[in-house]
N, C-alpha and C positions, 0 to 999 in steps of 0.2 A: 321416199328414200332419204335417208339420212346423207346433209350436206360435208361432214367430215367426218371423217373414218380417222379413230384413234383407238391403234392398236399395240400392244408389242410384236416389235419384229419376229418372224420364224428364221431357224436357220435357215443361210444364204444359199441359194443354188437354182438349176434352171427345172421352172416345170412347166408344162401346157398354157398358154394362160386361155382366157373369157375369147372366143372368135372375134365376139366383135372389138375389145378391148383390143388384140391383137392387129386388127385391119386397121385400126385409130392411129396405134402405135407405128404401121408403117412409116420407114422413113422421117421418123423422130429428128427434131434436134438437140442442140444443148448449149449452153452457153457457158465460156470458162472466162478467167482472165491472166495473166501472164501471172502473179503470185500463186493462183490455187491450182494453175496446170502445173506449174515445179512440182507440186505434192502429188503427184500421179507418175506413178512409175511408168506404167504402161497402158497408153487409153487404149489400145486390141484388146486387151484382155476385161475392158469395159463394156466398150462402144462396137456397135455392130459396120461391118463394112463398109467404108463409105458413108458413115453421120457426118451432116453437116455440121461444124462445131463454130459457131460464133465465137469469136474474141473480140469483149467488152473494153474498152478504152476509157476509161478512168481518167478525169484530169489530173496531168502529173507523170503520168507513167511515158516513159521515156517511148519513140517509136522504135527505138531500133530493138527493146524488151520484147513489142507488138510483132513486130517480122520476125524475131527468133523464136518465137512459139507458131507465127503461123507455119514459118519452115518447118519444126517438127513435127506437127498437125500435122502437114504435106503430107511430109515424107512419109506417114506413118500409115497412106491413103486415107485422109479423111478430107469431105471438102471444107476449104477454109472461109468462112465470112466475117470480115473481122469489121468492128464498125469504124462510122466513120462521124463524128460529133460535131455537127459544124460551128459550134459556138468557140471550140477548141480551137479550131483551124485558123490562121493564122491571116492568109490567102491565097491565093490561086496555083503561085507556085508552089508553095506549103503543100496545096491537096496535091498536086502534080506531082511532088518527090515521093507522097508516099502511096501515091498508086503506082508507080515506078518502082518503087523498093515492095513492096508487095507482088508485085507481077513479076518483077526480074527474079527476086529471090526465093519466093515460095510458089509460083506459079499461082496465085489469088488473080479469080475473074469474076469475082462477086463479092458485094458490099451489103449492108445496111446501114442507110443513112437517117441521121437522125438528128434534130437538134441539141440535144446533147444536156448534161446535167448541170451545167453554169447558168447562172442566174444573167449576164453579161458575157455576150460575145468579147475575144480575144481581139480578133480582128475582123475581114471583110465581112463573115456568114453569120448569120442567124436564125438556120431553118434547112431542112434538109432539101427542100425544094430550092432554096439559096445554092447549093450544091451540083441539081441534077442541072440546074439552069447554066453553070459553066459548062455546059458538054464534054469536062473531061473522062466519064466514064463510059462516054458511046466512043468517043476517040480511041480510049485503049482498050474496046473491044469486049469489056465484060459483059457476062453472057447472063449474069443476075441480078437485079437488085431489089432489097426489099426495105421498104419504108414503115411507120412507126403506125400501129393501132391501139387506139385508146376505148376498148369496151368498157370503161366507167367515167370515160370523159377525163381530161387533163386540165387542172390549174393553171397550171404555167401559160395555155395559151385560152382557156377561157376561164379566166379569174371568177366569174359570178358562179360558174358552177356546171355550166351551159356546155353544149356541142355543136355551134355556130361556128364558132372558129377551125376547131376540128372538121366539121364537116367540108367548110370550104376547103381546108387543106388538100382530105379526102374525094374531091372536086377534080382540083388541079393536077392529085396522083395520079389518078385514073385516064386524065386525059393524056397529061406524059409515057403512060402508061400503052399508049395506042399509036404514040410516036417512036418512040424508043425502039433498040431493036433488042435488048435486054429482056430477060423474062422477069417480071413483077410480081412481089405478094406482101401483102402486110404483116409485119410481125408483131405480137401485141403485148403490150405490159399485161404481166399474173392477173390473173381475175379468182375464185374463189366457186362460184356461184353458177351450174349449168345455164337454168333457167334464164338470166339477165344476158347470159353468152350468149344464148340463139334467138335470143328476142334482137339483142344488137344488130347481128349477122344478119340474120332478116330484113332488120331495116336498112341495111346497107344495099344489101338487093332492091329492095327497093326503089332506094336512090337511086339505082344506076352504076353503082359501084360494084363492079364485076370484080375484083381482083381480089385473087386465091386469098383464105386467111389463114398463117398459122398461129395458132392462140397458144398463148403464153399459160404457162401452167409449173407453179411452184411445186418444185420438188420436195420428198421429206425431209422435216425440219423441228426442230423446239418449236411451238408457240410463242413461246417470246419471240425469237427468231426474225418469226414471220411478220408479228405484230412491228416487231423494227423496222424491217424490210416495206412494209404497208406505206409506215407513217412517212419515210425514206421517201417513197415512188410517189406518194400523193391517192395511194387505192380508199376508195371511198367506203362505199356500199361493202367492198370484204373486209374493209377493218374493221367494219361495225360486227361483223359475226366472228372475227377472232376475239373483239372486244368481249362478247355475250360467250363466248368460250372459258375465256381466262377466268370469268367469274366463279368457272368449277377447280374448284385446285386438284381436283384428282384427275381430272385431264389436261389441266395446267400441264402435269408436268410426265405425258406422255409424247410422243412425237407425233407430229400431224404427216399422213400422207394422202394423197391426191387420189385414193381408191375409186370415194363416191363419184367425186365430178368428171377423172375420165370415162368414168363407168355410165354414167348419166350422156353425154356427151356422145361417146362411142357407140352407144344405144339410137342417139336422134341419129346419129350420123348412115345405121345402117338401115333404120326406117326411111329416110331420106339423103338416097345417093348422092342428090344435086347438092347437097348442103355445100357450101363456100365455107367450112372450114375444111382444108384440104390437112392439114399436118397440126400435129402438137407441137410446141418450144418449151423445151424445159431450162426453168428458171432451178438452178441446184443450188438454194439457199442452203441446204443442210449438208452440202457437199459435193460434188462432184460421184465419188466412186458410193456413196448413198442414194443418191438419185441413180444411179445406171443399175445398183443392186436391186432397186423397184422396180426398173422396169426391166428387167431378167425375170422377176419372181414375176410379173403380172404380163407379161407383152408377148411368150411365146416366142416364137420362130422372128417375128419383128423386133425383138430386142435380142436375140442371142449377138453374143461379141466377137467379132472378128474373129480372134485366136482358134472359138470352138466354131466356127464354118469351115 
C-alpha cells in the first residue's frame, strides 16, 4: 500500500465511506486555534455532533481570545478541550484563574496538558505532569484529561534521539492515570507512517501503559505545508518521507491527504479490536473546513456534520 495518497480533490459532498475507514473515524477530533476558528462561519455545518474540538494555545494569545472560542465551541454543542502549556503558565494561581474562566464560562471539564512550545518556562511549570501534580484539575472536577504522545520520540525532552525520557513520563501518566478520577488518554503529535504507529502502540502495551491512544493524523494539506509543519514539531522518520516526496515536483505540488495511512490503520484496527488506538486527532494543517471536507468524503455516517443529522 502506498504511504501517501496524492490526488485531486472530487467535488465536495457526503457519500458512503470504506466500513472500516468509517468505525476509525468514530468520534474524530480536531484541533483549531482562536485566529483559524474566526474563519469558520459555522462548525455544524462541518463537524459532526458533539466533536471534540481542541483549542491550541499559542504563546502570546491572549486567554481571554482562548475562552471566547471555547464559549462558542460550547455553545454550538461541541466538546471543548482547550490546552493547557505549562511552560506558559505563569503559576498556580495563573492555572487556577483559567480553569475558572473556562468552567464558569464555557462549561470546559476537560484539558490537555502539555509542556508546551517554549524552550524556557515562564514561571513555576515545566511539564505537564508539573501541572496534574497541583491537583487543581481533580479539584474542579474535570471529568477528562489528556496528555502528550510522542510516536517518533521528542527532542525537547530526549535530546540524543532516544525515548527514556518519554518513556518515564509515560510511567508517571499512567500511574496518575489510576489515581485520578478523570478519564485519561494520550493524544499524540502527526505521524505519517501506519507501520511505525502500531509498532509504537504495541510497545506501549507492552510496557504497561494502558491508556486509550488518540493518534494524531495531519490533515489535507501543500507538501510544503507539511514539510513546515514537520521541521516546526520535531517529526523525524515523517519528514524523511515528505522529504523523498518533494523530490518529485509533479507531486510537489499536489495536495497530500491522509487516505493511505488511515486506511492502513483503520484496517489493523478492525483486525484487532483490542488495539489501544481508540480515536483519530486531526491536525488541520491545510485547514480546518478542508480537513472536515475529507472526512465527510471518506468517513461516512462518522463524519456527517451536525446540521445534516
Amino acid at each position: 500500500m502506498a504511504l501517501l495518497n496524492f490526488r485531486k480533490r472530487d467535488a465536495v459532498g457526503f457519500k458512503p465511506g470504506n466500513a472500516q475507514v468509517e468505525a476509525f473515524l468514530q468520534d474524530y477530533s480536531i484541533e483549531v486555534m482562536p485566529r483559524t476558528a474566526e474563519k469558520v462561519e459555522d462548525f455544524r455545518a462541518l463537524l459532526p455532533e458533539g466533536t471534540r474540538v481542541y483549542i491550541a494555545h499559542i504563546d502570546g494569545t491572549p486567554i481571554e481570545d482562548m475562552v471566547s472560542t471555547a464559549k462558542r465551541l460550547s455553545r454550538d454543542g461541541f466538546k471543548v478541550m482547550p490546552h493547557f502549556p505549562a511552560r506558559i503558565i505563569k503559576d498556580r494561581a495563573t492555572l487556577a484563574d483559567w480553569i475558572a474562566r473556562y468552567q464558569g464560562e464555557a462549561g470546559v471539564d476537560q484539558a490537555l496538558l502539555l509542556a508546551g512550545g517554549v524552550a524556557e518556562p515562564v514561571g513555576d511549570f515545566d511539564s505537564s505532569i508539573a501541572l496534574m501534580e497541583t491537583g487543581e484539575f481533580d479539584r474542579a472536577g474535570f471529568k477528562r484529561l489528556h496528555v502528550a504522545g510522542h510516536p517518533e520520540g521528542n527532542r525537547d525532552i530526549d535530546p540524543d534521539g532516544g525515548f527514556n525520557n518519554v518513556d518515564a513520563a509515560l510511567r508517571w501518566k499512567q500511574k496518575f492515570s489510576e489515581t485520578t478520577d478523570a478519564d485519561m488518554a494520550l493524544a499524540t503529535q502527526f505521524a505519517f507512517e501506519a507501520k511505525p504507529i502500531i509498532a509504537w502502540a504495541d510497545s506501549l502495551r507492552e510496557a504497561g501503559i494502558t491508556l486509550p491512544i488518540h493518534i494524531g493524523i495531519a490533515g489535507p494539506a501543500k507538501l510544503q505545508t507539511l514539510i513546515k509543519f514537520a521541521i516546526a514539531c520535531g517529526v523525524g522518520p515523517s519528514l524523511k518521507v515528505l522529504q523523498k516526496r518533494a523530490m518529485d515536483v509533479t507531486k510537489l505540488l499536489l495536495p497530500y491527504e491522509p487516505t493511505d495511512v488511515v486506511s492502513e490503520l483503520a484496517a489493523h484496527k478492525a483486525a484487532n479490536p483490542d488495539f489501544n488506538i481508540t480515536n483519530v486527532h486531526f491536525f488541520p494543517l491545510g485547514g480546518i473546513k478542508t480537513n472536515a471536507t475529507w472526512a465527510i468524503e471518506n468517513g461516512g455516517d462518522a463524519a456527517r456534520p451536525a446540521n445534516d443529522q
